[in-house]
SEMARGU-154894 format. One record per residue (C-alpha): x, y, z; residue in one letter; residue number from 1. Coordinates in Angstrom, 2 decimals, m for minus. Layout:
SEMARGU-154894
(site (X; Y; Z); A; NUM)
...
END
This chain:
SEMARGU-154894
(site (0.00; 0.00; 0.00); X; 1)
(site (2.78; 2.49; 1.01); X; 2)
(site (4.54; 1.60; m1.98); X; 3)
(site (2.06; 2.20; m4.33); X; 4)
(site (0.96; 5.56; m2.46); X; 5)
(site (4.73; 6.74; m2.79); X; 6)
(site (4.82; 5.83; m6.60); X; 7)
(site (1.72; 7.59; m7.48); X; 8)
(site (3.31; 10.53; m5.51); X; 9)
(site (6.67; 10.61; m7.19); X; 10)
(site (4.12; 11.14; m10.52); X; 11)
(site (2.42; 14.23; m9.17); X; 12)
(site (6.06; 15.47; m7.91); X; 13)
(site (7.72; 15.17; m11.53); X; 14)
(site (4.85; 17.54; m12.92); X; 15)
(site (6.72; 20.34; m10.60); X; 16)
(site (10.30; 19.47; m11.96); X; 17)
(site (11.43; 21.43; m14.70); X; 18)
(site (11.23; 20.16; m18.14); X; 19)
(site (14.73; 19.79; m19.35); X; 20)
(site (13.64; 20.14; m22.96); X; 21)
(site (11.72; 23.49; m22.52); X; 22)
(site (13.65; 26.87; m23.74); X; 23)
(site (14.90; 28.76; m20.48); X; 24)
(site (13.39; 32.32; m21.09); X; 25)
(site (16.19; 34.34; m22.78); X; 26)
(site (16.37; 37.43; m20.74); X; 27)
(site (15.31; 38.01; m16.66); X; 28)
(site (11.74; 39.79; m16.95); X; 29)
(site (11.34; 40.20; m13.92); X; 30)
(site (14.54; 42.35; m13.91); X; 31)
(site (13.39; 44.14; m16.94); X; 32)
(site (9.50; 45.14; m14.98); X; 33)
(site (11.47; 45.94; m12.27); X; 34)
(site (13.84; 48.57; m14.11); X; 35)
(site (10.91; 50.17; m15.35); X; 36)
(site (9.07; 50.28; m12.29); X; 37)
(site (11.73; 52.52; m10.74); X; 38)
(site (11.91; 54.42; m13.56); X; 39)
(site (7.97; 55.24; m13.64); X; 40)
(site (8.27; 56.17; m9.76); X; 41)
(site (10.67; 58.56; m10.50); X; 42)
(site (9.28; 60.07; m13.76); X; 43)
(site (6.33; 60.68; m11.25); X; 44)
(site (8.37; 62.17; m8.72); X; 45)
(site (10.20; 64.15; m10.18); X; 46)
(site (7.54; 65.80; m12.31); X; 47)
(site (6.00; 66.37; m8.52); X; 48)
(site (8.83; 67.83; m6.96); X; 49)
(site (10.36; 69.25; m9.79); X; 50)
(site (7.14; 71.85; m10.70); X; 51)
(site (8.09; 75.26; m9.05); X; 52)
(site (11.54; 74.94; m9.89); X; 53)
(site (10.25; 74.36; m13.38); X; 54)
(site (8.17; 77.46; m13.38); X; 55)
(site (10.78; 79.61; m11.48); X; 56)
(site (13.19; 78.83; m14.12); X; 57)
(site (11.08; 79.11; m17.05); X; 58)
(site (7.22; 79.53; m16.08); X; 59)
(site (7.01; 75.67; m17.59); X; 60)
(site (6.09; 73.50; m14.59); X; 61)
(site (6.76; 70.36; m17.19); X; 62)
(site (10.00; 71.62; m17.99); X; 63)
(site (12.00; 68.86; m15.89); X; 64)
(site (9.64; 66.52; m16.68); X; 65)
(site (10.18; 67.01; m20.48); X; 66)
(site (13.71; 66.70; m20.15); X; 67)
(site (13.56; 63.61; m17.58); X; 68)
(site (11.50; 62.06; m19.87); X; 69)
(site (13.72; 62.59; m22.88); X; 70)
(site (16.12; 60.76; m20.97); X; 71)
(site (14.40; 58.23; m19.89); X; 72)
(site (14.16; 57.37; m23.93); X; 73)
(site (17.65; 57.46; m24.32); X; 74)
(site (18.15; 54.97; m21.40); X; 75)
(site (15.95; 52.54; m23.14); X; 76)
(site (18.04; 52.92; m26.55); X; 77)
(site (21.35; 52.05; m24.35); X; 78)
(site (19.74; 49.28; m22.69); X; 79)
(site (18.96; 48.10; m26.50); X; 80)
(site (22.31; 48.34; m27.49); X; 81)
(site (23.96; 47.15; m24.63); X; 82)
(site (22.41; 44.15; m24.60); X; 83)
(site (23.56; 43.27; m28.25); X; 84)
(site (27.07; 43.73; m27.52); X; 85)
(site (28.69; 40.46; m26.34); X; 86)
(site (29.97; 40.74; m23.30); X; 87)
(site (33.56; 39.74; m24.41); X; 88)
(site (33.60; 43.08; m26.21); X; 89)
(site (33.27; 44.82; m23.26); X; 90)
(site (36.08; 42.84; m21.84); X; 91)
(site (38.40; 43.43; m24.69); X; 92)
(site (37.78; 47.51; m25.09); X; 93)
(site (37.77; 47.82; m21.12); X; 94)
(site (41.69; 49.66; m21.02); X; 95)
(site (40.16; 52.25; m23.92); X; 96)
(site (36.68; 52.82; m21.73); X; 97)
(site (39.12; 53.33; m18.69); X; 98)
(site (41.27; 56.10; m20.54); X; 99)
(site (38.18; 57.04; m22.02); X; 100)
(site (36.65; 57.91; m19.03); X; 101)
(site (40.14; 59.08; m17.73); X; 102)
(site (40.17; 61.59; m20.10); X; 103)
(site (36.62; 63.22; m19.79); X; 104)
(site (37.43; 63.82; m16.21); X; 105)
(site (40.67; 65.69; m17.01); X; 106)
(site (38.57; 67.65; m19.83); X; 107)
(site (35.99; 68.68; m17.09); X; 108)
(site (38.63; 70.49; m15.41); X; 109)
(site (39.99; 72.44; m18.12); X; 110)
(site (36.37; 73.08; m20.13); X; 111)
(site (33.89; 71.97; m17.49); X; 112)
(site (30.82; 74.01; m16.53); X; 113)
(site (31.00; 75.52; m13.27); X; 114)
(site (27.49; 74.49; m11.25); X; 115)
(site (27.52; 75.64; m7.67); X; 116)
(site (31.44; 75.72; m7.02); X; 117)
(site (32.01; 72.67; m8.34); X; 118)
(site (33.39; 71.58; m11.95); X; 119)
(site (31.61; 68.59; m12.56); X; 120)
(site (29.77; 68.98; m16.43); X; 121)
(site (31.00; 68.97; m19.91); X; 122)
(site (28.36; 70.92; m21.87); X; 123)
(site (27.49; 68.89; m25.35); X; 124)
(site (25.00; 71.67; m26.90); X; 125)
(site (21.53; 70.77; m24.86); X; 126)
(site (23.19; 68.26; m23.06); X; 127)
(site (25.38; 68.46; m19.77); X; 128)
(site (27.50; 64.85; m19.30); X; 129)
(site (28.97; 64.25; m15.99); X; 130)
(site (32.34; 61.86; m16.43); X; 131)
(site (32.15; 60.98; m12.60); X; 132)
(site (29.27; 58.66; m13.25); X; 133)
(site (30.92; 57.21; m16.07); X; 134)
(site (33.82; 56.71; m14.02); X; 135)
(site (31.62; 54.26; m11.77); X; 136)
(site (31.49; 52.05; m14.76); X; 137)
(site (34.52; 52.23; m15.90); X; 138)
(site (36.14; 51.36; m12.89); X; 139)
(site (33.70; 47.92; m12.23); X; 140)
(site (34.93; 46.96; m16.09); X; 141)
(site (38.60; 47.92; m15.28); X; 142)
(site (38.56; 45.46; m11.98); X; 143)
(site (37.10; 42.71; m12.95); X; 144)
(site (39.32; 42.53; m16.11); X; 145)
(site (42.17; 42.59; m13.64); X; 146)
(site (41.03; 40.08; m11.41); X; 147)
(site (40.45; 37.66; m13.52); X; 148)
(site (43.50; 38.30; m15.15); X; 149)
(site (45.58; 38.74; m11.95); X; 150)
(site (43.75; 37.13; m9.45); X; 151)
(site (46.43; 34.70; m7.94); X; 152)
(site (48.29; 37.76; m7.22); X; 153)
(site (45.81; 39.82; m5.83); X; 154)
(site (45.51; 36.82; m3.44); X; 155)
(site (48.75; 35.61; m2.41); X; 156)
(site (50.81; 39.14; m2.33); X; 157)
(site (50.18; 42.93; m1.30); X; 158)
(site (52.18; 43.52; m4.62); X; 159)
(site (49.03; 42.40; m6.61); X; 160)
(site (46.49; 44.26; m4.65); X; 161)
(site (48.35; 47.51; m4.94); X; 162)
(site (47.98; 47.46; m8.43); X; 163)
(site (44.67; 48.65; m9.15); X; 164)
(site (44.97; 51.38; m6.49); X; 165)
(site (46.98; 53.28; m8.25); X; 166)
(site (45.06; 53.69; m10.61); X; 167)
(site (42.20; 54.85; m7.92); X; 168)
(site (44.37; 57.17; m6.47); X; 169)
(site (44.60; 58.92; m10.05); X; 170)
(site (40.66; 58.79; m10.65); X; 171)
(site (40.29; 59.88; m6.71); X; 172)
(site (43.12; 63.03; m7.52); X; 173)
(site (40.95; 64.16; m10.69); X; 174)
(site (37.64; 63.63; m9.15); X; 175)
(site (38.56; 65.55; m5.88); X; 176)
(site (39.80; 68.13; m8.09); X; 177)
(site (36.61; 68.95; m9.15); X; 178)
(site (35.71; 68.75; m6.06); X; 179)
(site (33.37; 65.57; m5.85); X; 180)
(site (33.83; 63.65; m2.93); X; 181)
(site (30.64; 61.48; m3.13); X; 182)
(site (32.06; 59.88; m6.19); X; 183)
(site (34.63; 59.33; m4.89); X; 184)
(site (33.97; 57.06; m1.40); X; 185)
(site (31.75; 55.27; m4.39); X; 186)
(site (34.58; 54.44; m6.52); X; 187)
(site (36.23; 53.43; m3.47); X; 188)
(site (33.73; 51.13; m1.87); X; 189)
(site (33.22; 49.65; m5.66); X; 190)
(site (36.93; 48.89; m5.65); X; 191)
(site (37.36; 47.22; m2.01); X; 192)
(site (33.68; 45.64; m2.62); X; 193)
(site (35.36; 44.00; m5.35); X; 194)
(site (39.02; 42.92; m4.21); X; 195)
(site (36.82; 41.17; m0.70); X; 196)
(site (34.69; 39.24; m2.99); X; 197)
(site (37.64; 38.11; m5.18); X; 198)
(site (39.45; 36.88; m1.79); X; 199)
(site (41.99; 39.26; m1.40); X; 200)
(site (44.19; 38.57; 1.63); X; 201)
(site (42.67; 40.04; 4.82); X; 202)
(site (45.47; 41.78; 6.36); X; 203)
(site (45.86; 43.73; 2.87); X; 204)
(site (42.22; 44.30; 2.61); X; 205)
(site (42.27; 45.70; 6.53); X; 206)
(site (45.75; 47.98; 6.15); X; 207)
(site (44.19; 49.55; 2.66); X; 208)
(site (41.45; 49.94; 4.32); X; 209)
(site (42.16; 51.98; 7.31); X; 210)
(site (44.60; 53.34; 5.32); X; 211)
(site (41.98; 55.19; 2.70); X; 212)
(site (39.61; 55.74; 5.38); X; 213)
(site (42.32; 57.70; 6.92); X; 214)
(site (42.66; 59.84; 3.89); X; 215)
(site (38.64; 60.30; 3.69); X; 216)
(site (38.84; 61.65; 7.12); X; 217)
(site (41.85; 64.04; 6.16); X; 218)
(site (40.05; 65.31; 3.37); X; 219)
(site (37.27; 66.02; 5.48); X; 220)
(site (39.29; 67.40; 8.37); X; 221)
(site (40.77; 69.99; 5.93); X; 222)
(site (38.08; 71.33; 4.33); X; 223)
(site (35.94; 73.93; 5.52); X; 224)
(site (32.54; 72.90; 3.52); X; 225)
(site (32.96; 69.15; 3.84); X; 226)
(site (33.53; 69.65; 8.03); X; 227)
(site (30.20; 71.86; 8.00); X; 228)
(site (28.65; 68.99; 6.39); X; 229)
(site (29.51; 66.87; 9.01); X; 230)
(site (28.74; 68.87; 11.74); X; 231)
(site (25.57; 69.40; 9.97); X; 232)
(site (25.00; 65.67; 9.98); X; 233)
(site (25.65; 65.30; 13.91); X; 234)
(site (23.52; 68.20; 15.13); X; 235)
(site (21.76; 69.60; 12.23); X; 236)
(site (18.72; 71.55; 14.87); X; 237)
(site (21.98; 73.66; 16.14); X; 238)
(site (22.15; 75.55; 12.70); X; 239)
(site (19.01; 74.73; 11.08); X; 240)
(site (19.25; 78.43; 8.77); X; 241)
(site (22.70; 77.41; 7.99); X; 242)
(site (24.90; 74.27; 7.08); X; 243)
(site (22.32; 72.01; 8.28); X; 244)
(site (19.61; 73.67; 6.20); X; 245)
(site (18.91; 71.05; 3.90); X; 246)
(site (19.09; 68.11; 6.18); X; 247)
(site (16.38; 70.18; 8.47); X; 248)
(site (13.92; 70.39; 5.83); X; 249)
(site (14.23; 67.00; 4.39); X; 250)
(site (13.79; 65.85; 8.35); X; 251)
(site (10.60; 68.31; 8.01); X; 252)
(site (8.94; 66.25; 4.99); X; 253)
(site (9.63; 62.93; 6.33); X; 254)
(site (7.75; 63.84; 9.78); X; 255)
(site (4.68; 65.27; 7.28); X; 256)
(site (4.85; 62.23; 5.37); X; 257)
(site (3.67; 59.97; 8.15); X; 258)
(site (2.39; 56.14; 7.45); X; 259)
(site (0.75; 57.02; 4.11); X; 260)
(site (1.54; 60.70; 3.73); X; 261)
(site (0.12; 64.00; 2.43); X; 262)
(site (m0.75; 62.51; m1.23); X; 263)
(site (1.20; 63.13; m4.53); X; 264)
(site (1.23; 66.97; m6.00); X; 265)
(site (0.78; 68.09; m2.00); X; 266)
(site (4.37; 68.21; m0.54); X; 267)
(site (5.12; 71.88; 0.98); X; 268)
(site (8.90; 71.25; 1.04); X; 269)
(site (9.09; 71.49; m2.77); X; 270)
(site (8.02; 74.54; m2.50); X; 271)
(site (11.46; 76.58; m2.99); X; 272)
(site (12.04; 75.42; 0.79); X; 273)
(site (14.42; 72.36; 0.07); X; 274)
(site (16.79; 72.40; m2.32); X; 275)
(site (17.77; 69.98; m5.08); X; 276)
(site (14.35; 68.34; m3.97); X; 277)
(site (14.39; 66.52; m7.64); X; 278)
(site (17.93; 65.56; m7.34); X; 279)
(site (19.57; 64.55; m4.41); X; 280)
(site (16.47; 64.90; m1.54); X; 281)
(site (13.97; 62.99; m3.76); X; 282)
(site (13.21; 60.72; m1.30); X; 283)
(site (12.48; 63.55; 1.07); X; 284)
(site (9.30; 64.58; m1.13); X; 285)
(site (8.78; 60.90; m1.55); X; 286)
(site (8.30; 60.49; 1.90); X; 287)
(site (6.28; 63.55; 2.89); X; 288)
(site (4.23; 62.75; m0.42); X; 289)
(site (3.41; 59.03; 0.05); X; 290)
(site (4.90; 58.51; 3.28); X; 291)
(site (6.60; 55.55; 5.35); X; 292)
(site (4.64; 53.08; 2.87); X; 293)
(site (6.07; 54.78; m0.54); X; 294)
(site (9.12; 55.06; 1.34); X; 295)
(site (9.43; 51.66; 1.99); X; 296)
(site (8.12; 49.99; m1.32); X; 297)
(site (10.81; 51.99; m3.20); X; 298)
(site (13.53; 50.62; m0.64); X; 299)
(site (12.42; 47.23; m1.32); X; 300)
(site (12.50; 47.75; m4.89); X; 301)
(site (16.14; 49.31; m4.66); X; 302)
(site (16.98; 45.81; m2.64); X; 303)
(site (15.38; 43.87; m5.13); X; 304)
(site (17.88; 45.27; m7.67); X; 305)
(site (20.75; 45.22; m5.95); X; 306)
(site (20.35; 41.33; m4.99); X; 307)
(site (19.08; 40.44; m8.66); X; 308)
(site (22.27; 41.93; m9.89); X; 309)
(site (24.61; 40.12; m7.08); X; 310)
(site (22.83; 36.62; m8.06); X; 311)
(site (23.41; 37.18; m11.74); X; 312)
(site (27.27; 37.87; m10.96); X; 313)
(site (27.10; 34.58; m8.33); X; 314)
(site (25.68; 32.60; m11.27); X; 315)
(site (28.02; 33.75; m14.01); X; 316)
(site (30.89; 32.87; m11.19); X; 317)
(site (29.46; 29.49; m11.17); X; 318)
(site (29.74; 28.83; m14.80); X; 319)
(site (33.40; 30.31; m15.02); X; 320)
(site (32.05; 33.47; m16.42); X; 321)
(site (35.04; 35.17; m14.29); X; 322)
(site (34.79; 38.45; m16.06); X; 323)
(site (30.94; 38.87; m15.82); X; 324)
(site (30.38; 37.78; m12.57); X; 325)
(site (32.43; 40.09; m11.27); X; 326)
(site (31.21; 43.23; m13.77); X; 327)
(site (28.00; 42.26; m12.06); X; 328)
(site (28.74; 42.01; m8.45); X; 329)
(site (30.66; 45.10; m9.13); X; 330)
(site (27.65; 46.74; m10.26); X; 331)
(site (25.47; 45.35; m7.39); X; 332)
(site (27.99; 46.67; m4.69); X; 333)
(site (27.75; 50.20; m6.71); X; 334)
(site (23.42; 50.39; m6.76); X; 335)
(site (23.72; 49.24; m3.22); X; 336)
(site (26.23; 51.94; m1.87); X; 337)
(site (24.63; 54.47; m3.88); X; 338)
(site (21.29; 53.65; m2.77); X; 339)
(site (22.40; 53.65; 1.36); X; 340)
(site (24.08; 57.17; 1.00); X; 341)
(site (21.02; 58.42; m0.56); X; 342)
(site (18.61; 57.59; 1.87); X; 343)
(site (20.69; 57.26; 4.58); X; 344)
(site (21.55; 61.60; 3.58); X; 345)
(site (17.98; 62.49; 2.88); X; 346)
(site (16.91; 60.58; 6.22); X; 347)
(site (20.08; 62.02; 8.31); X; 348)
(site (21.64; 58.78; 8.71); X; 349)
(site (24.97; 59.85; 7.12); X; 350)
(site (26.40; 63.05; 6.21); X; 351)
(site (25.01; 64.60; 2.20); X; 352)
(site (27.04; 63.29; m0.44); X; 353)
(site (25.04; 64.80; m3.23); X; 354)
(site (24.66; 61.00; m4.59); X; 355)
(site (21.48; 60.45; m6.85); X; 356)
(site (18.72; 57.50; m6.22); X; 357)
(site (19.10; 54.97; m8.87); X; 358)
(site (16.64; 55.08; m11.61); X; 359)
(site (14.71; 57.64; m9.40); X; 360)
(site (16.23; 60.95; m9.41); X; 361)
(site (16.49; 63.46; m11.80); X; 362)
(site (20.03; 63.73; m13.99); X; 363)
(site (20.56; 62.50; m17.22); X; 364)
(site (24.11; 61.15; m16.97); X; 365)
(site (23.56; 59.33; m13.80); X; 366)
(site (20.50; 57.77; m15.47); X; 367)
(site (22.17; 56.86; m18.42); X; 368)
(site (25.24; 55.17; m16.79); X; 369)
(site (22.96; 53.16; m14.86); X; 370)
(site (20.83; 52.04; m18.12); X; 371)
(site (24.05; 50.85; m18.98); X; 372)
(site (24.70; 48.68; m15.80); X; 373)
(site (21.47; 47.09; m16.66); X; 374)
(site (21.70; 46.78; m19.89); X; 375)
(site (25.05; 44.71; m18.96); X; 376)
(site (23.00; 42.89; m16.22); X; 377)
(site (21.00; 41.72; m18.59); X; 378)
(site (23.24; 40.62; m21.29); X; 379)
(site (25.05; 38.68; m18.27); X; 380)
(site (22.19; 37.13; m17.57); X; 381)
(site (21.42; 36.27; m21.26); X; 382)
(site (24.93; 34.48; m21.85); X; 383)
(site (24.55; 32.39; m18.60); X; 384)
(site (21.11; 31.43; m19.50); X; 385)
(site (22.30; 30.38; m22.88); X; 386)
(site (25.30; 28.54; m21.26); X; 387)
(site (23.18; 27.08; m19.07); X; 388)
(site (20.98; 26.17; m21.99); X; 389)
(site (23.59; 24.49; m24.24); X; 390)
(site (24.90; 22.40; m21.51); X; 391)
(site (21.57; 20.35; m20.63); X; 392)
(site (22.03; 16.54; m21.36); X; 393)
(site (18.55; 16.04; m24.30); X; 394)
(site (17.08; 12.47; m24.18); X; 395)
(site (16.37; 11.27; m27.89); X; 396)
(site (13.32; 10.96; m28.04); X; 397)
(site (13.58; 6.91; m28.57); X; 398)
(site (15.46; 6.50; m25.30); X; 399)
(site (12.85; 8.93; m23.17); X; 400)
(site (9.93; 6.32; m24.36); X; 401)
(site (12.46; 3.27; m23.47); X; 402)
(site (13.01; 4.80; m19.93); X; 403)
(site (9.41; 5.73; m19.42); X; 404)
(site (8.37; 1.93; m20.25); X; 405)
(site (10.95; 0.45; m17.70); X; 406)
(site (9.40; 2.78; m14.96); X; 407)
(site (5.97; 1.92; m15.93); X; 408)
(site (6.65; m2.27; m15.48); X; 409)
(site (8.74; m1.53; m12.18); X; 410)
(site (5.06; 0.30; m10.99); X; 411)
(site (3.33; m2.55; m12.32); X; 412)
(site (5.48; m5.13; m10.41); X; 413)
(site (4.93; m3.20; m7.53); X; 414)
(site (1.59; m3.53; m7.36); X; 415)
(site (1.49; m6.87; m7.96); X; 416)
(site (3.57; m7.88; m5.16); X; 417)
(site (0.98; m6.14; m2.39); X; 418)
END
């Protein structure tokens, strides 16, 4: 009786097994929904929060709408492309993106556009491209071409984990220069994200470590804005007119928000009273607009993204893919950092960095770059599917039958012994 009971069991159970013979879907889709969910949360919020600028500016509350929009269009044609280019292309041009990128960054400081103190923007007619973001990228490609290419060394001496920091200490020098210290810690944190994951030797990772945390601090102890910042961050009620200002009224439209908020269009922050609301606070009129819920759906989608990225880059590891694993654990470590220093500024967790939200703030070369990280997430993905794929064992069709015959007489035999 038992016997037969556990046979007709193990039938129902093989109906939930998958199907060897049926195509694996050729892309993640549930990626793809996701990336376009966050990007129609923040094409709604920042046409919210973005309104009296727009009509200060220009008397066109649609204005940074428009233009998000516009972008938003261009991120879809880079995801397009991206995802036709193998990803052994990217490997092979990665020392040209690098100088690439290099070079925009030194260009910005002789030609850049001066916004707010800072040199940060190469003007391209309508367009204003930031090469900090780019650098992100360039970076993530850079390292994981080394590492696969000197991993052994990066693990057994301090000779072969030095390497690549050189070559952060020149992007940190031009970057600093502009002065952007956001992107910066980012490119930092990308770098030593990286090197942990690809088992660097812990007493290197530790002395680098403390080492460049010691130089964050010194860059921060000798400059006047970036110290205001952080005493901002500690007690930001003790100057709340001052160099806490923006901090106090981002604190102000979280506590409006509440559980569920004062509904989209209604945030008073926005108006003219918080800075860079569409930018680097957009969470801020998130919260006070749809509250602790919107606040926390749009965290949860931010996780989602970061740990669909880190399990594509696990599963490319897995089949060998050394280079795109590691592009896409590089990328997850990146979304993730970004995302913390975001919220964690807007909320008064950490000190401003003046780092967007993925996919949700307003700027077109941050949203761009991170079309591109996608659109490599999802080529990753693609190839390992496809490798996957290729490397199933098919039964001929004769043989299946044979097999499913021999299981069917062993059943029968079965039940003939009870």
């Amino acid at each position: 009786m038992w016997q037969k009971i556990c046979a007709k069991l193990s039938s129902v159970l093989t109906l939930f097994k998958t199907n060897p013979n049926r195509p694996i879907p050729a892309y993640d889709r549930s990626l793809l929904v996701l990336v376009f969910t966050l990007m129609g949360i923040g094409l709604i919020i920042v046409t919210s929060s973005s309104m009296p600028e727009g009509i200060a500016l220009s008397a066109d509350p649609f204005r940074f709408f428009k233009r998000h929009f516009i972008y938003l269009i261009l991120c879809l044609f880079f995801i397009a492309v991206v995802i036709s280019i193998p990803i052994d292309r990217w490997h092979k041009y990665t020392p040209h993106i690098l100088v690439a990128s290099t070079g925009a960054l030194i260009l910005v400081l002789v030609v850049g556009t001066e916004v707010n103190g800072s040199l940060r923007w190469l003007r391209l007619g309508p367009l204003n491209i930031q090469p900090s973001e780019f650098a992100k990228l360039a970076v993530t490609l850079f390292l994981s071409s080394y590492l696969i290419r000197r991993q052994k060394e990066v693990v057994d001496t301090i000779k072969g984990f030095m390497k690549p920091l050189f070559v952060l200490a020149i992007l940190a020098l031009l970057l600093l220069l502009q002065p952007d210290l956001g992107s910066t810690v980012v490119i930092v944190v990308i770098m030593m994200g990286m090197l942990f994951i690809a088992n660097a030797r812990m007493i290197s990772f530790v002395g680098i470590a403390v080492a460049l945390l010691s130089v964050i601090i010194l860059l921060i102890v000798t400059s006047p804005y970036r110290m205001a910042r952080v005493f901002g961050f500690l007690d930001p009620w003790a100057d709340p007119f001052g160099r806490s200002y923006q901090l106090t009224q981002s604190l102000m439209a979280f506590g409006r928000g509440g559980w569920f908020g004062e509904g989209l269009g209604n945030s008073v922050q926005k108006l003219e009273y918080l800075p860079e609301a569409h930018t680097d606070f957009i969470m801020a009129i998130l919260a006070e607009e749809l509250g602790f819920i919107g606040v926390s759906i749009v965290i949860i989608l931010e996780f989602v993204l970061v740990y669909k990225a880190f399990s594509i880059g696990k599963k490319a590891l897995d089949k060998n893919a050394f280079f795109a694993g590691y592009v896409a654990i590089g990328i997850s470590i990146w979304f993730a950092f970004q995302t913390a220093v975001n919220i964690g500024a807007a909320s008064g967790i950490a000190p401003t960095k003046g780092l967007t939200l993925p996919l949700i703030s307003y700027g077109g070369s941050s949203l761009i770059t991170i079309a591109i990280a996608v659109g490599l997430l999802l080529r990753i993905d693609f190839e390992t599917r496809i490798s996957s794929s290729q490397a199933r064992i098919i039964t001929p069709p004769g043989k299946k039958k044979a097999e499913n015959k021999k299981v069917s007489e062993k059943n029968a035999e079965v039940v003939e012994n009870e």
